[in-house]
FITOR-976543 format. One record per residue: residue number from 1; residue in one letter; chain; x, y, z of N, C-alpha, C, CB in turn. Coordinates in nm, 2 decimals, m for minus. Glycine has a CB too. Example, Ala and Ser with C-alpha at 12.3 -4.5 7.8 and 13.67 -1.06 7.14 Angstrom:
BEGIN
1	A	A	1.32	m0.57	0.78	1.23	m0.45	0.78	1.32	m0.33	0.78	1.13	m0.45	0.90
2	S	A	1.28	m0.22	0.71	1.37	m0.11	0.71	1.29	0.00	0.79	1.41	m0.06	0.57
END
This chain:
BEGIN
1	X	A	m0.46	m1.82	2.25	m0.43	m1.76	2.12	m0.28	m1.79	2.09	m0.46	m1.61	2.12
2	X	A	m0.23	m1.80	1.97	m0.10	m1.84	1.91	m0.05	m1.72	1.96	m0.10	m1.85	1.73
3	X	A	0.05	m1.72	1.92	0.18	m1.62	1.93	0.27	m1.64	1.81	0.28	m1.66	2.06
4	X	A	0.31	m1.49	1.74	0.41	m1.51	1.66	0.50	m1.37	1.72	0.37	m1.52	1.50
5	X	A	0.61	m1.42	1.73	0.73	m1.35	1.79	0.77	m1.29	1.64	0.86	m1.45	1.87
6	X	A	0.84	m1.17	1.59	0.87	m1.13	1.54	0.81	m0.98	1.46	0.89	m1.23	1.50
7	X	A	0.92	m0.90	1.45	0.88	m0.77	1.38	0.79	m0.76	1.30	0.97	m0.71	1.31
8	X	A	0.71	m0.71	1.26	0.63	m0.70	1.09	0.71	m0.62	0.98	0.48	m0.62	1.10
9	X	A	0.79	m0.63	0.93	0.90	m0.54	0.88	0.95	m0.65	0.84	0.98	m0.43	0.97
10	X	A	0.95	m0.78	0.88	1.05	m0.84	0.86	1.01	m0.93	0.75	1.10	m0.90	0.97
11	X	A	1.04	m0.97	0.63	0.97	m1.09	0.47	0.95	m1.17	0.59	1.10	m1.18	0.29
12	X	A	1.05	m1.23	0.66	0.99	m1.36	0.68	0.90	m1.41	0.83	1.12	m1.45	0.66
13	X	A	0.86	m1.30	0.88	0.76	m1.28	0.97	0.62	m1.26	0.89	0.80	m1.16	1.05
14	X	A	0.63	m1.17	0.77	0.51	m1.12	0.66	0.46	m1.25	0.64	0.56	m1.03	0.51
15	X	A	0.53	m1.33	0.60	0.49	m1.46	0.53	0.38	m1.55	0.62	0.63	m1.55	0.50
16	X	A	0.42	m1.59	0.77	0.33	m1.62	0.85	0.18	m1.54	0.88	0.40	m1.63	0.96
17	X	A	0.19	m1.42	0.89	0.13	m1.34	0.94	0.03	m1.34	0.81	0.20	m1.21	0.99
18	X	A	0.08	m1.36	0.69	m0.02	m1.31	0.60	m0.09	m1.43	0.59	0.04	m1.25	0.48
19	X	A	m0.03	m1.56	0.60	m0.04	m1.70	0.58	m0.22	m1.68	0.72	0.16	m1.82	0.64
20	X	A	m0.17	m1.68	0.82	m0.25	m1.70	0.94	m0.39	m1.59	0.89	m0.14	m1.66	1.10
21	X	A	m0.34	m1.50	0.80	m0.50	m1.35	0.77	m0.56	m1.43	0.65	m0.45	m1.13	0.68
22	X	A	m0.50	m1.56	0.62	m0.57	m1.60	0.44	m0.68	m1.68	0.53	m0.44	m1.73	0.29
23	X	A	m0.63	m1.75	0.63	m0.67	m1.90	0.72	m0.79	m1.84	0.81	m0.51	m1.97	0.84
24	X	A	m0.77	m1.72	0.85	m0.84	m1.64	0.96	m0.83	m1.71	1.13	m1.00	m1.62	0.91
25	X	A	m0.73	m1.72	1.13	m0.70	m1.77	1.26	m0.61	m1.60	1.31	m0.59	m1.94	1.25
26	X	A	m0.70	m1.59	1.44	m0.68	m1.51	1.53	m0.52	m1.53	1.61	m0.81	m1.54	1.62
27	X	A	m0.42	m1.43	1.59	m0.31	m1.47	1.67	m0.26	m1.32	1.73	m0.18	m1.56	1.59
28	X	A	m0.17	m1.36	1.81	m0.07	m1.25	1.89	0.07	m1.25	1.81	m0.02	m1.32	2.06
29	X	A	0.06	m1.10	1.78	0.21	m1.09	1.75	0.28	m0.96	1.87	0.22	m1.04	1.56
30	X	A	0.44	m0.99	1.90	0.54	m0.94	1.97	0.64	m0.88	1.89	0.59	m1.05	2.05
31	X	A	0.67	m0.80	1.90	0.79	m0.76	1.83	0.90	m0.79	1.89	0.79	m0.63	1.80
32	X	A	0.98	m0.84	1.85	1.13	m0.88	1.88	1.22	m0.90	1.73	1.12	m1.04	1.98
33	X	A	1.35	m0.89	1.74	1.43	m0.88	1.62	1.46	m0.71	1.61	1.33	m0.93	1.48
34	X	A	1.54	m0.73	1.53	1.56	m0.54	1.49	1.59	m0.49	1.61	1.40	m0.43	1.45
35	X	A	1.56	m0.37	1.59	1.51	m0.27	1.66	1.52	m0.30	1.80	1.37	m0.23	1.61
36	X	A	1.40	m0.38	1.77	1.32	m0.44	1.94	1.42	m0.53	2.02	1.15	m0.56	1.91
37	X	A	1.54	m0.60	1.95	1.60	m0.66	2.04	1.55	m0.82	2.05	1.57	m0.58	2.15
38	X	A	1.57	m0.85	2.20	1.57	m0.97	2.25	1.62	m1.10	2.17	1.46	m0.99	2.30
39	X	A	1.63	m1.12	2.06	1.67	m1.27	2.02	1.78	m1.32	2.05	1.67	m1.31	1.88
40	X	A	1.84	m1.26	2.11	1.99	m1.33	2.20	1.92	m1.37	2.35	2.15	m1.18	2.25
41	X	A	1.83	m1.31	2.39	1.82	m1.35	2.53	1.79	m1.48	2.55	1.74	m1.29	2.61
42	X	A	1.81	m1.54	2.65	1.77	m1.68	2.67	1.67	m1.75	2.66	1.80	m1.72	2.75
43	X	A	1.57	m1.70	2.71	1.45	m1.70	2.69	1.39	m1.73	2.50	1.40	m1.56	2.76
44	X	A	1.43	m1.62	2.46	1.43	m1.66	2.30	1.50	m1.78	2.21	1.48	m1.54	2.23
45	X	A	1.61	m1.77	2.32	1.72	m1.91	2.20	1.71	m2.01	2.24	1.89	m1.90	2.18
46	X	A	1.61	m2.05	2.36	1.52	m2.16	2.41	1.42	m2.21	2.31	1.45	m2.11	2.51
47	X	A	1.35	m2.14	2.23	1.25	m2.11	2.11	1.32	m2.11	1.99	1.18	m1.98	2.13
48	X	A	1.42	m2.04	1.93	1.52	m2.07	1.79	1.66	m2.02	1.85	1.48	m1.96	1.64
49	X	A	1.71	m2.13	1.89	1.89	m2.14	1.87	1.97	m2.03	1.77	1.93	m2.30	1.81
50	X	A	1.88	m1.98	1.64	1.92	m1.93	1.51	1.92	m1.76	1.59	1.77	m1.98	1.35
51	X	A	1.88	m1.72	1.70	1.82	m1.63	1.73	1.79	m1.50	1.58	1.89	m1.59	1.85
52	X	A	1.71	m1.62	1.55	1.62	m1.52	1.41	1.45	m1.52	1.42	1.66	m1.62	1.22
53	X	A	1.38	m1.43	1.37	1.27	m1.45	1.36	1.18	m1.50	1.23	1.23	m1.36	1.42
54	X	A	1.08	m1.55	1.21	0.95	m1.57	1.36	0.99	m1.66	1.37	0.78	m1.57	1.36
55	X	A	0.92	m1.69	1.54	0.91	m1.83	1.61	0.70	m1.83	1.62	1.03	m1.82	1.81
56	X	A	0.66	m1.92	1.60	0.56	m1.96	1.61	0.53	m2.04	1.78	0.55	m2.03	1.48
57	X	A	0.45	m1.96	1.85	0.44	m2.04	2.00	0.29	m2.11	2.00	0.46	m1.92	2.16
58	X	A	0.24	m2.18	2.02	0.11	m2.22	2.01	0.06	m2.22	2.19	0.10	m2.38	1.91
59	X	A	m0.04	m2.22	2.21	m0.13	m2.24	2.31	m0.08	m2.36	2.43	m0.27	m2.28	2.22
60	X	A	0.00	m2.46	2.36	0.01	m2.59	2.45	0.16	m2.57	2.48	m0.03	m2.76	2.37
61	X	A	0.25	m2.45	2.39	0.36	m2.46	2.47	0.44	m2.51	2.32	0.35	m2.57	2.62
62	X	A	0.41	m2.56	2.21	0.46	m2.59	2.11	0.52	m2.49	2.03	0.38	m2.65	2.06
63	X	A	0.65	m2.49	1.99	0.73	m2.33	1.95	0.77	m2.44	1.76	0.96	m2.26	2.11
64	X	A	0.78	m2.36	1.70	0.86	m2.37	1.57	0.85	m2.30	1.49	0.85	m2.47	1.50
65	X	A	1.03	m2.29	1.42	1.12	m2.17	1.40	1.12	m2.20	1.23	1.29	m2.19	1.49
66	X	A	1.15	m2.12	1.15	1.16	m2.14	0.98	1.01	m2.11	0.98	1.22	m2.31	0.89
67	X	A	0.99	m1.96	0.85	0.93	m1.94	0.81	0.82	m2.03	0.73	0.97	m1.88	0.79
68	X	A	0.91	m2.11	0.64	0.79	m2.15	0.51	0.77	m2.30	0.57	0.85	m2.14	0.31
69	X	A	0.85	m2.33	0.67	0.77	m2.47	0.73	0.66	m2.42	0.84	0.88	m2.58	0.81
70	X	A	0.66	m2.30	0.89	0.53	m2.27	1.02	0.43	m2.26	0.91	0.54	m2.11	1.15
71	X	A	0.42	m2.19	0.75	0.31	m2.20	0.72	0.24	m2.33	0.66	0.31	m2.11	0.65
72	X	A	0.36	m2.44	0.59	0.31	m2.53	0.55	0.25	m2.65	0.73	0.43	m2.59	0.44
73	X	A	0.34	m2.60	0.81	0.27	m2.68	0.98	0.10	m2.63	0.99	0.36	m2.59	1.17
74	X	A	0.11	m2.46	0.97	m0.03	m2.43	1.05	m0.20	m2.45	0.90	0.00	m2.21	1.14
75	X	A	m0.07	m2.48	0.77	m0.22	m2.52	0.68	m0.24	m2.65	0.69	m0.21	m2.49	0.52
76	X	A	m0.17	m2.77	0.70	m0.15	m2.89	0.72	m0.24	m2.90	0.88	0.02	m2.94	0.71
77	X	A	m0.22	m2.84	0.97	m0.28	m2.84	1.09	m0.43	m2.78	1.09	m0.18	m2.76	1.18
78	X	A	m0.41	m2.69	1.00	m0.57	m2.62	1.05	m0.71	m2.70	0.91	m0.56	m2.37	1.02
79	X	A	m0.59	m2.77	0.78	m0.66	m2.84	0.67	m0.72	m2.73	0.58	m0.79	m2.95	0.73
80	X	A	m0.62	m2.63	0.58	m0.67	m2.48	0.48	m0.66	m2.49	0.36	m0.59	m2.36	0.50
81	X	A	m0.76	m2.54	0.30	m0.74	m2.54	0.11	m0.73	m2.41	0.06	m0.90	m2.62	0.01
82	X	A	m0.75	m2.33	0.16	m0.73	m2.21	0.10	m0.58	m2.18	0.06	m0.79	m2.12	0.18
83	X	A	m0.47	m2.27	0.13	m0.33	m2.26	0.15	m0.25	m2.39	0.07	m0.29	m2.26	0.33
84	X	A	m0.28	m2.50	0.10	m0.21	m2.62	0.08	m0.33	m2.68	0.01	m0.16	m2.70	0.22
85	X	A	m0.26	m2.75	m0.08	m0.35	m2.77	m0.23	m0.42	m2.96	m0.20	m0.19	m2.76	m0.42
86	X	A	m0.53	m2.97	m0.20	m0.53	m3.14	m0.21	m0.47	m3.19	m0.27	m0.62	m3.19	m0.26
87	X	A	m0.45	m3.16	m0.39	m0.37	m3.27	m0.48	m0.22	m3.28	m0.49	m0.40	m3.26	m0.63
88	X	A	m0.19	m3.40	m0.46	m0.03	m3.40	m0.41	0.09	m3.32	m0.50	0.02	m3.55	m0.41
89	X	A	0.04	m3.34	m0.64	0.15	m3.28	m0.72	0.13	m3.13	m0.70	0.14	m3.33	m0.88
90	X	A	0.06	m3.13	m0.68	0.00	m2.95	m0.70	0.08	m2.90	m0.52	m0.27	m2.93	m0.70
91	X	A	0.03	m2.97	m0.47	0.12	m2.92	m0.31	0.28	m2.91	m0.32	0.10	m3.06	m0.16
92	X	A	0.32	m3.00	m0.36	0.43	m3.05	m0.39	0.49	m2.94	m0.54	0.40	m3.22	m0.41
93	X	A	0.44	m2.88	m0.63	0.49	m2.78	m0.67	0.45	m2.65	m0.57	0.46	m2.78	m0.81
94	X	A	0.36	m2.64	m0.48	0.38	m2.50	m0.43	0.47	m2.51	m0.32	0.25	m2.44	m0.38
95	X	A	0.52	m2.56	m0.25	0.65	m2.64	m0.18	0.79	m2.58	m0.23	0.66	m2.81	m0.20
96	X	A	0.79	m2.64	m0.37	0.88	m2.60	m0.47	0.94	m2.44	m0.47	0.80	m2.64	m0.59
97	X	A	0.84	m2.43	m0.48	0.81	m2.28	m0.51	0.87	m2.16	m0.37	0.62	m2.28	m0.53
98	X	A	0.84	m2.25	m0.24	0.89	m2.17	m0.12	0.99	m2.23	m0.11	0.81	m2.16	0.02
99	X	A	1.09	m2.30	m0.15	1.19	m2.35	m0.19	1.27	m2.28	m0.22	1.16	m2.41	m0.27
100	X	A	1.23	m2.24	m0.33	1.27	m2.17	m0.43	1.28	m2.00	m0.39	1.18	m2.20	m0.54
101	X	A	1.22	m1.98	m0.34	1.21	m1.88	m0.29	1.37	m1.84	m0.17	1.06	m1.89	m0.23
102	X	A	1.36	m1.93	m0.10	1.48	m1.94	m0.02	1.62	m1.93	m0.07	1.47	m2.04	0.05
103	X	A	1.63	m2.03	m0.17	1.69	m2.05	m0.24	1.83	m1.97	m0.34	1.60	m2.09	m0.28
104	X	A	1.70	m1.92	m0.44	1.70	m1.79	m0.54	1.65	m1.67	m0.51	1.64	m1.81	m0.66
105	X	A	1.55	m1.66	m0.47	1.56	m1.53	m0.49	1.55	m1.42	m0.38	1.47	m1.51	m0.57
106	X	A	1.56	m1.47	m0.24	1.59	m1.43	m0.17	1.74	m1.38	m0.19	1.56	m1.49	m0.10
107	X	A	1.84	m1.49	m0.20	1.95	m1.44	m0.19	2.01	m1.32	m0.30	2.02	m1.56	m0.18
108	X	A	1.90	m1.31	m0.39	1.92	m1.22	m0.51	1.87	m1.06	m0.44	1.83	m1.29	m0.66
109	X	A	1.74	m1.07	m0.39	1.71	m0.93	m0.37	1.78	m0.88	m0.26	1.58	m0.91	m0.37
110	X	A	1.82	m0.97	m0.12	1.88	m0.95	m0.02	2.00	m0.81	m0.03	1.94	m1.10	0.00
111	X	A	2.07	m0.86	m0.10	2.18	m0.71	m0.14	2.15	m0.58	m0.18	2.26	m0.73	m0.26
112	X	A	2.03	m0.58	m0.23	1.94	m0.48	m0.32	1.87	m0.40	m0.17	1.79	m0.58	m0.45
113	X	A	1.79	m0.49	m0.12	1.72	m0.46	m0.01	1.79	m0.39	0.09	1.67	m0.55	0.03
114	X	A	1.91	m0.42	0.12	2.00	m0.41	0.22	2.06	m0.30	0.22	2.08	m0.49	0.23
115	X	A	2.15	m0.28	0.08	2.20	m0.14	0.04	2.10	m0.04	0.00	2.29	m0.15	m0.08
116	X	A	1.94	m0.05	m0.02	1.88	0.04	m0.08	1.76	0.10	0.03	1.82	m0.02	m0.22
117	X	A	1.79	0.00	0.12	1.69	0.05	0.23	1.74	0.05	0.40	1.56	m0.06	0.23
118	X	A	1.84	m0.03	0.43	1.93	0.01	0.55	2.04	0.01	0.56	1.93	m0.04	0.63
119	X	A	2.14	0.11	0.46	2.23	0.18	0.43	2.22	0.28	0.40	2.27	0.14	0.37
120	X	A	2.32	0.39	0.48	2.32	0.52	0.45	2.37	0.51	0.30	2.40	0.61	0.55
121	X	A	2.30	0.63	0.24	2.40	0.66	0.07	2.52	0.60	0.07	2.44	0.81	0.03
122	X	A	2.62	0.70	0.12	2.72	0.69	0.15	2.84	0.60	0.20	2.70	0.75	0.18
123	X	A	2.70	0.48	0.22	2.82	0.37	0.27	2.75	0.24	0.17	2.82	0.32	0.49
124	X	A	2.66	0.26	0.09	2.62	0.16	m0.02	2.75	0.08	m0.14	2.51	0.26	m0.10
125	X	A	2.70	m0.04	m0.14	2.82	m0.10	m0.20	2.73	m0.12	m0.33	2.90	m0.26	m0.11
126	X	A	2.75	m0.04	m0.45	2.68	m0.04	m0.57	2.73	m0.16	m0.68	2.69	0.10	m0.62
127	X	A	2.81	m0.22	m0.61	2.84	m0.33	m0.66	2.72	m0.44	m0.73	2.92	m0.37	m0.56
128	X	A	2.72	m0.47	m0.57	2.66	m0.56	m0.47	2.49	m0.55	m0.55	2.68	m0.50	m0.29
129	X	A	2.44	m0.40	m0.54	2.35	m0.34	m0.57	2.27	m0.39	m0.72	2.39	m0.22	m0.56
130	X	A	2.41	m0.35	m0.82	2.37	m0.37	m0.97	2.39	m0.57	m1.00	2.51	m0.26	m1.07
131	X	A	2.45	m0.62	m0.87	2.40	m0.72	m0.93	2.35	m0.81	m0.84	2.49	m0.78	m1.01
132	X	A	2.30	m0.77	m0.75	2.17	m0.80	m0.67	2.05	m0.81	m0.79	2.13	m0.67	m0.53
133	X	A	2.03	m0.68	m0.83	1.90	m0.61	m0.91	1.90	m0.74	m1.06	1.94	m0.40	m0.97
134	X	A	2.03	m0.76	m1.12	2.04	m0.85	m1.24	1.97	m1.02	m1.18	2.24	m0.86	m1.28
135	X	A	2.01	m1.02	m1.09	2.01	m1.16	m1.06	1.83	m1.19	m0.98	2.16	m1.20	m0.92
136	X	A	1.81	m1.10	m0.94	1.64	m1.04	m0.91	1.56	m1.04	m1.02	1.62	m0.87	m0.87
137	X	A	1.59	m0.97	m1.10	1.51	m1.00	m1.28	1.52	m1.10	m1.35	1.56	m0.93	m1.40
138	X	A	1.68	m1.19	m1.35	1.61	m1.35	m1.38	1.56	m1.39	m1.33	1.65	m1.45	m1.38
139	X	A	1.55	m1.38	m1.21	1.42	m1.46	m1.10	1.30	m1.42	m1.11	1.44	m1.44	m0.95
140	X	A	1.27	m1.30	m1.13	1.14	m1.30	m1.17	1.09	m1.31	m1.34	1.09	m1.18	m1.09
141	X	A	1.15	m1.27	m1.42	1.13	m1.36	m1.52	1.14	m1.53	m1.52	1.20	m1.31	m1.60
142	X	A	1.16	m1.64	m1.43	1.18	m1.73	m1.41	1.00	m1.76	m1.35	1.30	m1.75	m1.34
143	X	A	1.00	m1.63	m1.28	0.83	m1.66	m1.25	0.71	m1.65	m1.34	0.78	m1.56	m1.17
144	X	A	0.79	m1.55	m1.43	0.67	m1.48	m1.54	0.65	m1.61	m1.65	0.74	m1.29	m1.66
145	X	A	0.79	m1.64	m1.69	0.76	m1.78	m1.72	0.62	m1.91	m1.68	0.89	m1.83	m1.67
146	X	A	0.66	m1.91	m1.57	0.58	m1.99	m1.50	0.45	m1.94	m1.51	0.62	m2.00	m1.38
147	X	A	0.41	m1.85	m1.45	0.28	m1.74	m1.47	0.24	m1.73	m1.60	0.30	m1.59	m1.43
148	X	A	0.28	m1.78	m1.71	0.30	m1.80	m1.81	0.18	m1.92	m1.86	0.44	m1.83	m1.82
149	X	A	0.17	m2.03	m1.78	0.14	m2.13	m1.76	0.01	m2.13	m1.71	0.22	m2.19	m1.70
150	X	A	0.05	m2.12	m1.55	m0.07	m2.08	m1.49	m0.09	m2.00	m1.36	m0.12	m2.20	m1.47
151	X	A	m0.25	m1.99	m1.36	m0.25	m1.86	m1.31	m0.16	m1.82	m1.19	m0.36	m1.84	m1.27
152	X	A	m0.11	m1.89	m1.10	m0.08	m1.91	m0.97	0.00	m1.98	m0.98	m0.15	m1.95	m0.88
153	X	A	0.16	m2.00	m0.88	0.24	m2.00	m0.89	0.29	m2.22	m0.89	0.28	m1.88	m0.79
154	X	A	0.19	m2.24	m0.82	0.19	m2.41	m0.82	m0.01	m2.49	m0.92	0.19	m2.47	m0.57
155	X	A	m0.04	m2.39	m0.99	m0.16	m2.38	m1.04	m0.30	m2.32	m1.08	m0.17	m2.43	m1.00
156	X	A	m0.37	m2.36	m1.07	m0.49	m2.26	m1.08	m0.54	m2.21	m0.96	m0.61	m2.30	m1.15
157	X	A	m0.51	m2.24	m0.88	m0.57	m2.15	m0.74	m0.42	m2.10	m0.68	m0.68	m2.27	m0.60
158	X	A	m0.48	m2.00	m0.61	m0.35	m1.96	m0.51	m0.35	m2.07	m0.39	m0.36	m1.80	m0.45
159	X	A	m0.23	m2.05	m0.34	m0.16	m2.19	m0.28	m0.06	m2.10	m0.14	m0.03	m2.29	m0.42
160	X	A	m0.01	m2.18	m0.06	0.07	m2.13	0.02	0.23	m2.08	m0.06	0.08	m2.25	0.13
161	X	A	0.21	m2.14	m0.20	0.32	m2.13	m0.27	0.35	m2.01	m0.34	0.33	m2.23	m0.35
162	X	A	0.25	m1.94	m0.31	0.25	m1.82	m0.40	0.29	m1.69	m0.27	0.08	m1.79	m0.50
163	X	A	0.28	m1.73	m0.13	0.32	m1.63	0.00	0.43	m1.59	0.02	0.32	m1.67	0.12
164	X	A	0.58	m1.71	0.02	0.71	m1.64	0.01	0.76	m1.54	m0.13	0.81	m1.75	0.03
165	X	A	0.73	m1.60	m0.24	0.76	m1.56	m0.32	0.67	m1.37	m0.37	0.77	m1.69	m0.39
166	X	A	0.56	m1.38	m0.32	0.48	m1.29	m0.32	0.55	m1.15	m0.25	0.35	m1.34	m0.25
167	X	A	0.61	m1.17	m0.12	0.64	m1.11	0.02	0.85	m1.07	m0.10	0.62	m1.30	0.23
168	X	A	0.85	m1.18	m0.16	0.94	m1.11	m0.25	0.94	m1.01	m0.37	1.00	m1.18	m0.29
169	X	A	0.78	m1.01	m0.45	0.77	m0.92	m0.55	0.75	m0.76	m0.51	0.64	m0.97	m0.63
170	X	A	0.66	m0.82	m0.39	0.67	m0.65	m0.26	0.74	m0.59	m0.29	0.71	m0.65	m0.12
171	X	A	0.88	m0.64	m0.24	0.98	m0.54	m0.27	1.03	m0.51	m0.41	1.09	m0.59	m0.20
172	X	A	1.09	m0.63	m0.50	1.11	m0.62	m0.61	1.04	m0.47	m0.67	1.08	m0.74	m0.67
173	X	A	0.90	m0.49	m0.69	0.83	m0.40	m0.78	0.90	m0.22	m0.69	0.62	m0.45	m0.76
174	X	A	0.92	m0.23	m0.54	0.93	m0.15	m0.50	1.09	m0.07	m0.51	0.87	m0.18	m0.40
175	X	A	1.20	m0.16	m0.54	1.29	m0.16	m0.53	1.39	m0.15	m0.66	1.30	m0.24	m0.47
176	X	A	1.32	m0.19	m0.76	1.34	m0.18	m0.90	1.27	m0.15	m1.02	1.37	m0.27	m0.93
177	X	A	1.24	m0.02	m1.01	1.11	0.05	m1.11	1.20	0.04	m1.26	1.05	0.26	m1.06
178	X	A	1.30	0.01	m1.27	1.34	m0.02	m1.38	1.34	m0.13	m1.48	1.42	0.00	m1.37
179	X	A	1.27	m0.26	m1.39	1.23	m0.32	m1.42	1.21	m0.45	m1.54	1.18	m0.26	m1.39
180	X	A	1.24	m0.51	m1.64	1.14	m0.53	m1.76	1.04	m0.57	m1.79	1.15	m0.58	m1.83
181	X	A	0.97	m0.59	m1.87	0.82	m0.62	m1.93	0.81	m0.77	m1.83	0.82	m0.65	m2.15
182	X	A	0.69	m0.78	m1.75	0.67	m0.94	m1.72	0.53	m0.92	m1.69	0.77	m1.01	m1.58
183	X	A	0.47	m0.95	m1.79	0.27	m0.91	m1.78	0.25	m1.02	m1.70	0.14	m0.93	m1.95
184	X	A	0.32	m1.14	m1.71	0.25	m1.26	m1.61	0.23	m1.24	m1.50	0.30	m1.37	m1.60
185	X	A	0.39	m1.22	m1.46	0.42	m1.17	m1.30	0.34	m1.05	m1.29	0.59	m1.13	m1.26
186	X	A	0.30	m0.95	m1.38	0.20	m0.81	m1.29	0.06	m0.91	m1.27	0.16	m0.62	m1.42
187	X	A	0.01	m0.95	m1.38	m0.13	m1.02	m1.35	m0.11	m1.07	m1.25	m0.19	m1.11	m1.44
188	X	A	m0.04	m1.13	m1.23	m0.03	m1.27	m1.09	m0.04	m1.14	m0.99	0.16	m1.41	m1.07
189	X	A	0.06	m1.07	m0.93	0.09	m0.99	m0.85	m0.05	m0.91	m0.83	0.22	m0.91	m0.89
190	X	A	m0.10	m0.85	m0.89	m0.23	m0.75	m0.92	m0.33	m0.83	m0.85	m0.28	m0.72	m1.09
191	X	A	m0.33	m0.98	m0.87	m0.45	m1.01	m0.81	m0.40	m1.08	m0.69	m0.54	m1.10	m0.91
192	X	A	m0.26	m1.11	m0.66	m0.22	m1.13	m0.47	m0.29	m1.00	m0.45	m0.01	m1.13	m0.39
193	X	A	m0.19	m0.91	m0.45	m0.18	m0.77	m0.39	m0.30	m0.69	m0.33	m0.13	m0.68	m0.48
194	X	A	m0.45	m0.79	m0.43	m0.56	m0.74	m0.43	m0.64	m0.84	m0.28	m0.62	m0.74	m0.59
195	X	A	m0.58	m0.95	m0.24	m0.62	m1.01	m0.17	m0.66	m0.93	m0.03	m0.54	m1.12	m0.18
196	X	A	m0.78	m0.95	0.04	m0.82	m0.89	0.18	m0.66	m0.90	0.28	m0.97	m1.00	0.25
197	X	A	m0.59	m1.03	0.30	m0.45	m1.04	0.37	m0.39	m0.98	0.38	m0.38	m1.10	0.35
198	X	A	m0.37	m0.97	0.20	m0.20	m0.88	0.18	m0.26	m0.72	0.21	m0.11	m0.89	m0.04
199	X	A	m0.38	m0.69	0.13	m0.39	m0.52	0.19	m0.36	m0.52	0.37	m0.60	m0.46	0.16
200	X	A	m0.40	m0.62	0.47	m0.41	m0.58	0.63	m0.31	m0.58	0.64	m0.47	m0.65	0.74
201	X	A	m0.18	m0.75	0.61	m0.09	m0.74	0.69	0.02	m0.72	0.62	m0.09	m0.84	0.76
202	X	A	0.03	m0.66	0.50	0.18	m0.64	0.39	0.19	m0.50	0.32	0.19	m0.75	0.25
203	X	A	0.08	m0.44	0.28	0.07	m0.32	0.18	0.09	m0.22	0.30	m0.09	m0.29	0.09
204	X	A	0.06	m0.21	0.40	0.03	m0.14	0.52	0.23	m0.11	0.58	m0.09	m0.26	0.64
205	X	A	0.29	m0.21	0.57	0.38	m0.22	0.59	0.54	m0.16	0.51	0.36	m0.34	0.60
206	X	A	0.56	m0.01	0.51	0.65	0.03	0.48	0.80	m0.11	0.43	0.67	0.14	0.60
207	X	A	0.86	m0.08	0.34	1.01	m0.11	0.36	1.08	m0.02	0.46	1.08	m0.09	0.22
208	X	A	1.14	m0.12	0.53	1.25	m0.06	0.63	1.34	m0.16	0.72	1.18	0.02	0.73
END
């Protein structure tokens, strides 16, 4: 059985985990990161030098590190249309899209997330906060746009391309009830959120 090393707490552990519940492939997860420790030990930075998680270990001994490339490895590997799109342009915008994700809007909610969920009050940089949250709402109006278009984030089916960025509305919606109007992005979201995956391995999953 696979192995994925990493917390469940963590976006970019969620993203595999949820990736591998769409696919239904059976794996092991470890907690390490956080809390739990070990990504300094040697043993781990044998597996990602980055000592960050997840690391994906497979069965023959095969390890690899970065989120949105273990999911485009294990849909390309396992031939999941349920994940990775036949048609090239269509793959190739859901790519885009976990891209993008890394990119923008990670680095936008990152500050938000950080000060609003592992920061005491009192040591919060509301700076950081109010324009974490600004730079979060272009980005997801940048989606609603898109959603705009079509149903799913690289087309009419959902795609591997709609996982990182998904594992980012999570929070958003949870993090910013102030929100503005984006009916695309709720429809889109309404019908991830509703998927068998995301209820096991993401709704279940507190912020923290």
């Amino acid at each position: 059985m696979l192995k994925i090393w990493g917390r469940n707490t963590s976006s970019n552990v969620q993203k595999v985990i949820w990736a591998l519940a769409e696919m239904k492939i059976p794996f092991e997860r470890i907690d390490v990161g956080g809390a739990f420790g070990k990504t300094k030990d040697a043993f781990y930075l044998a597996m990602n030098p980055n000592s960050l998680v997840p690391v994906l270990e497979e069965e023959d001994g095969f390890t690899l590190w970065e989120s949105n490339s273990i999911c485009r490895y294990l849909a390309a590997k396992h031939q999941a249309r349920v994940l990775e799109p036949a048609d090239l342009k269509t793959r190739a915008r859901a790519q885009m899209w976990m891209d993008w994700q890394l990119s923008v809007m990670a680095p936008a909610i990152t500050p938000v997330f950080w000060n609003l969920i592992r920061t005491p009050p009192d040591k919060r940089d509301q700076k950081a906060i109010d324009t974490g949250k600004e730079k979060t709402v272009t980005a997801a109006k940048m989606m609603d746009e898109q959603l705009g278009r079509t149903p799913f984030m690289a087309g009419n089916e959902f795609s591997y391309g709609d996982i990182p960025v998904g594992i980012m509305i999570y929070r958003y919606v949870q993090l910013i009830p102030e929100r503005p109007s984006t009916p695309n992005l709720d429809r889109w979201y309404a019908a991830i959120s509703s998927r068998p995956a995301f209820k096991e391995q993401i709704a279940v999953v507190p912020l923290s």
